[in-house]
Wavefront OBJ file of the C-alpha trace (Angstrom):
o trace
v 160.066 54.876 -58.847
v 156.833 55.180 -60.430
v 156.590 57.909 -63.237
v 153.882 59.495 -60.966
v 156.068 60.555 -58.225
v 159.383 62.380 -57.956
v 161.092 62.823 -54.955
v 159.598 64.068 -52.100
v 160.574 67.196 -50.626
v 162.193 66.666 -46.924
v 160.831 69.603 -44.868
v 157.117 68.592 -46.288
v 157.274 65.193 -45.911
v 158.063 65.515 -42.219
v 155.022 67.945 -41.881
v 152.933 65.762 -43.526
v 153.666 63.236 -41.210
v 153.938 65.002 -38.097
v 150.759 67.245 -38.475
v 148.609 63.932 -40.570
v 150.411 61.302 -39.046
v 151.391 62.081 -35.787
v 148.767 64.517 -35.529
v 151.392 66.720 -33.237
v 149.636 70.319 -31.511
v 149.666 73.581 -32.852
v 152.606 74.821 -31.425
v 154.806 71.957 -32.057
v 154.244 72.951 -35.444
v 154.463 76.737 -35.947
v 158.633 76.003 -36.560
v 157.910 74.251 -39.957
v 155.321 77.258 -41.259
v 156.649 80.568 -43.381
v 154.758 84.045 -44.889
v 153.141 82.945 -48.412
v 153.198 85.738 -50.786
v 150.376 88.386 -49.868
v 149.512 89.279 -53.926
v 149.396 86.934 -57.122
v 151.853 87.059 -59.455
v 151.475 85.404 -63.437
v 154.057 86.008 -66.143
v 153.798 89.674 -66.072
v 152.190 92.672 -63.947
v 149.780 93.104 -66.841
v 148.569 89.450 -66.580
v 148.863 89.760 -62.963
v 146.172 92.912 -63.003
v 144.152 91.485 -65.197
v 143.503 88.527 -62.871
v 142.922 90.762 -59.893
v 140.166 92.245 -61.897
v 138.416 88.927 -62.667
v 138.683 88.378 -58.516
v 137.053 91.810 -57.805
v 133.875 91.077 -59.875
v 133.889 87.915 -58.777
v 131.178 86.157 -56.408
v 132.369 83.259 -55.372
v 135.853 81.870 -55.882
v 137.377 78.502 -56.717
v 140.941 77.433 -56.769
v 143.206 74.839 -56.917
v 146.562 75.541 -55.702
v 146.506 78.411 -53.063
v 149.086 81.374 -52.371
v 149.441 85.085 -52.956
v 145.951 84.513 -54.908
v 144.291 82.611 -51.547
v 145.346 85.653 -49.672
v 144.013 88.840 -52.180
v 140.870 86.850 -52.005
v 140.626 86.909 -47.817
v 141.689 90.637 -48.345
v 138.541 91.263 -51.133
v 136.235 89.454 -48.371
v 134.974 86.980 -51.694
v 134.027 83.523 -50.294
v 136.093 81.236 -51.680
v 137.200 77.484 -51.352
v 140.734 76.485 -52.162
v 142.142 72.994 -52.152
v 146.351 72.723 -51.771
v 148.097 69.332 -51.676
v 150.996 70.961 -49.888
v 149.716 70.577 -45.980
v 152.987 72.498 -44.862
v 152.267 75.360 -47.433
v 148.416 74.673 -46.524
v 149.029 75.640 -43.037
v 151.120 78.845 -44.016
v 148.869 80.317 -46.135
v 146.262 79.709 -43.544
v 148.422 81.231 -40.801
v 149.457 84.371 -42.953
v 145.782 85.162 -43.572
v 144.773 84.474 -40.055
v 147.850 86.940 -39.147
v 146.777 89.700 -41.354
v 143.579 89.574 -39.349
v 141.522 88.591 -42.567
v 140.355 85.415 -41.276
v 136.071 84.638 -42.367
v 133.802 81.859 -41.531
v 133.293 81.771 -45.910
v 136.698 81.397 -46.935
v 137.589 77.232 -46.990
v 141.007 76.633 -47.331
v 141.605 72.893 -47.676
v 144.531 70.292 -47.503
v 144.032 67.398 -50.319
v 145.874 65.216 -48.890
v 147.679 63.326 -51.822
v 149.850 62.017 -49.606
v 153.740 63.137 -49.113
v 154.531 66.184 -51.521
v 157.707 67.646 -53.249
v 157.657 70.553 -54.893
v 154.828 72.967 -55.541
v 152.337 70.341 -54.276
v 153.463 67.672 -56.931
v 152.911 64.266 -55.433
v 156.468 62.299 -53.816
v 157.449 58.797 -53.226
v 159.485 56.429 -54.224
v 157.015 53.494 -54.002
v 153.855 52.729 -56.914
v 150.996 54.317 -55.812
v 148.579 51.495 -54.567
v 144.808 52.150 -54.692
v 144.242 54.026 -51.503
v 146.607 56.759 -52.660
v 145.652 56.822 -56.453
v 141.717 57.369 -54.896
v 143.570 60.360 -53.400
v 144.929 61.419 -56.353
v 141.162 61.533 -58.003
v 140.009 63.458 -55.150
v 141.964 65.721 -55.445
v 140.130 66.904 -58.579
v 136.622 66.450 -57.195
v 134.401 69.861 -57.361
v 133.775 70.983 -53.890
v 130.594 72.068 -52.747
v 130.123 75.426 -52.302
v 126.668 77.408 -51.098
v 127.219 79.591 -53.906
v 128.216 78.172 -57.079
v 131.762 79.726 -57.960
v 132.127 82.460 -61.289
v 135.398 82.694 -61.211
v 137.749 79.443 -60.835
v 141.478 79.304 -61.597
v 143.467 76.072 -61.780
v 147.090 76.257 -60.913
v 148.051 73.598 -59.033
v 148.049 70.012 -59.724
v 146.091 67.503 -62.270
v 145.245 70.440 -63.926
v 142.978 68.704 -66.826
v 140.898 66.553 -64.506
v 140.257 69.568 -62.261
v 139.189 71.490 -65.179
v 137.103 68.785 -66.666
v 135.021 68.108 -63.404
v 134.641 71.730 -63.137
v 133.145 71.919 -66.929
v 131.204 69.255 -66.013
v 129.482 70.413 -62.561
v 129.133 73.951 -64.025
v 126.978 72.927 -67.260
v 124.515 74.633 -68.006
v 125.787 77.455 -65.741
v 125.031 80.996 -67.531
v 128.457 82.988 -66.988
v 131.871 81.466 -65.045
v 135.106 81.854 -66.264
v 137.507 78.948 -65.602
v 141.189 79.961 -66.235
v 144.227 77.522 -66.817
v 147.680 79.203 -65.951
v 150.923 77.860 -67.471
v 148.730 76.847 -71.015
v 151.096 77.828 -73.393
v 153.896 75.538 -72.949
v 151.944 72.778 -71.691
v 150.818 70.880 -74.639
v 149.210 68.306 -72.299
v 146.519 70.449 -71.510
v 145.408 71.085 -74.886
v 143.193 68.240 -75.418
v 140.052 70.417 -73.046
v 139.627 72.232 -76.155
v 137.821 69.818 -77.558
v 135.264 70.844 -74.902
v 135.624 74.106 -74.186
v 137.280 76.265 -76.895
v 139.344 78.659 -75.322
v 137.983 82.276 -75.367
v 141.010 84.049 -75.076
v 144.899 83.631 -73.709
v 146.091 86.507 -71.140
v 149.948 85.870 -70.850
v 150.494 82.357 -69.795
v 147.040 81.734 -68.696
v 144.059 80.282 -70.972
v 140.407 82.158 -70.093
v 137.321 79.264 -71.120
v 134.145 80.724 -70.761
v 130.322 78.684 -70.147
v 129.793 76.490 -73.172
v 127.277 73.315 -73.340
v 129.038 70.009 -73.270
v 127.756 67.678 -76.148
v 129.310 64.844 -75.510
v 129.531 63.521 -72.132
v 130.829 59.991 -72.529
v 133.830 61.596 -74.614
v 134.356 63.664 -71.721
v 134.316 60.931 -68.882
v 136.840 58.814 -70.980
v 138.999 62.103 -70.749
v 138.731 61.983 -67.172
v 139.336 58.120 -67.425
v 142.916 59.213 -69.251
v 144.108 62.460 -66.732
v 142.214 61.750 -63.406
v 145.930 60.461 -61.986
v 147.874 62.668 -64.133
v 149.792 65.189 -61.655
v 150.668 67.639 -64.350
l 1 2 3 4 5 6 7 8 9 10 11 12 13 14 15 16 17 18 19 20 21 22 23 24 25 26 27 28 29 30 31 32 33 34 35 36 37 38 39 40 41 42 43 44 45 46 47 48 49 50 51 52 53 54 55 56 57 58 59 60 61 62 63 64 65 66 67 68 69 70 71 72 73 74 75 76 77 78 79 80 81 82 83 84 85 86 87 88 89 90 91 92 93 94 95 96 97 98 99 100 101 102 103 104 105 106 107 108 109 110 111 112 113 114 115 116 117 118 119 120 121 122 123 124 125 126 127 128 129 130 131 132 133 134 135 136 137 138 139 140 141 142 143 144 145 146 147 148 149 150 151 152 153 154 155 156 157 158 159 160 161 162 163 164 165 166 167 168 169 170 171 172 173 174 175 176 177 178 179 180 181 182 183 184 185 186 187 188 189 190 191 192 193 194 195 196 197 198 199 200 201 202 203 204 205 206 207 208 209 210 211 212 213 214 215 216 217 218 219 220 221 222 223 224 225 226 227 228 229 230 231 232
């Protein structure tokens, strides 16, 4: 099995193919959906708060990797756009929004399909990933396009350092964002975006970056060039 992939998780994988593949209706479906959590939660209630804050004053939200974050952000009415490579936990976050009646033509919840999933979105398989799927795997990353540029993004779901570089590099030049990283401090694998964008603080588990010019942009591509298929 390729060090890319782990084993896929069984209830997903026959989502993914039944709702992708087989493109089965609606109700067929409903079976294989559950409630996602209705509030974030970090490391602590503290860090947890302090988040909820940054969403409040917030304009226009970006994540990747939705869940009890996805749905405070539906309840706060803040446009957002949120990219999960879960489709079965896609769907129920979508559904448990839509059944708290905070459904909004601004909010963009969307599947990156990376293919069959285990685990909190990670990617499963037990085959090498051949081009078309590795292309998936660097979309995944891509920065969406939003009508109004978001100030607040948080990355928490998967390749975590090419989602934060391309989001660096499309926000340049922007005058105030913050970009947060949860699960920084035992990840040492993440570290090397400091050499970007120091970090302006750490809140719990989570690192806080704030706007600052990039310098060196071929440095940063070959960065991308090393993480863009990294799932971590």
């Amino acid at each position: 099995m390729s060090a890319l992939l782990k084993p896929p998780h069984f209830r997903s994988v026959l989502f993914h193919y039944a709702a992708g593949g087989l493109r089965l209706p609606p109700q067929l479906l409903s079976p294989f959906l559950f409630k996602t959590g209705t509030a974030p939660y970090f490391d602590n209630v503290s860090s947890s708060a302090w988040f909820l804050a940054q969403l409040a004053a917030a304009k226009s939200y970006l994540e990747y990797g939705s869940g009890g974050t996805t749905f405070v952000a539906a309840q706060l009415k803040k446009p957002f756009f949120s990219k999960e490579s879960d489709l079965r936990f896609c769907r129920s976050v979508t559904q448990s929004i839509a059944a708290a009646g905070l459904s909004a033509p601004e909010q963009n919840l969307v599947h990156a399909d990376i293919g069959p999933t285990e685990n909190w979105g990670y990617p499963g398989g037990f085959r090498r990933p051949n081009s078309k799927r590795l292309a998936q795997f660097d979309a995944y990353s891509d920065f969406p396009e939003m009508e109004v540029a978001p100030d607040l993004v948080l990355i928490d779901g998967r390749f975590r350092v090419a989602c934060f570089l391309k989001a660096i590099r499309a926000l340049d030049g922007a005058r105030d964002y913050t970009i947060i990283v949860d699960d920084y401090v035992d990840r040492p694998h993440y570290h090397c975006i400091e050499q970007f964008v120091p970090k302006a603080q750490m809140v719990g588990r989570m690192a806080v970056f704030k706007p600052t010019p990039i310098t060196d942009l071929d440095a940063l591509e070959r960065q991308l060039d090393a993480y863009r298929y990294d799932p971590r």
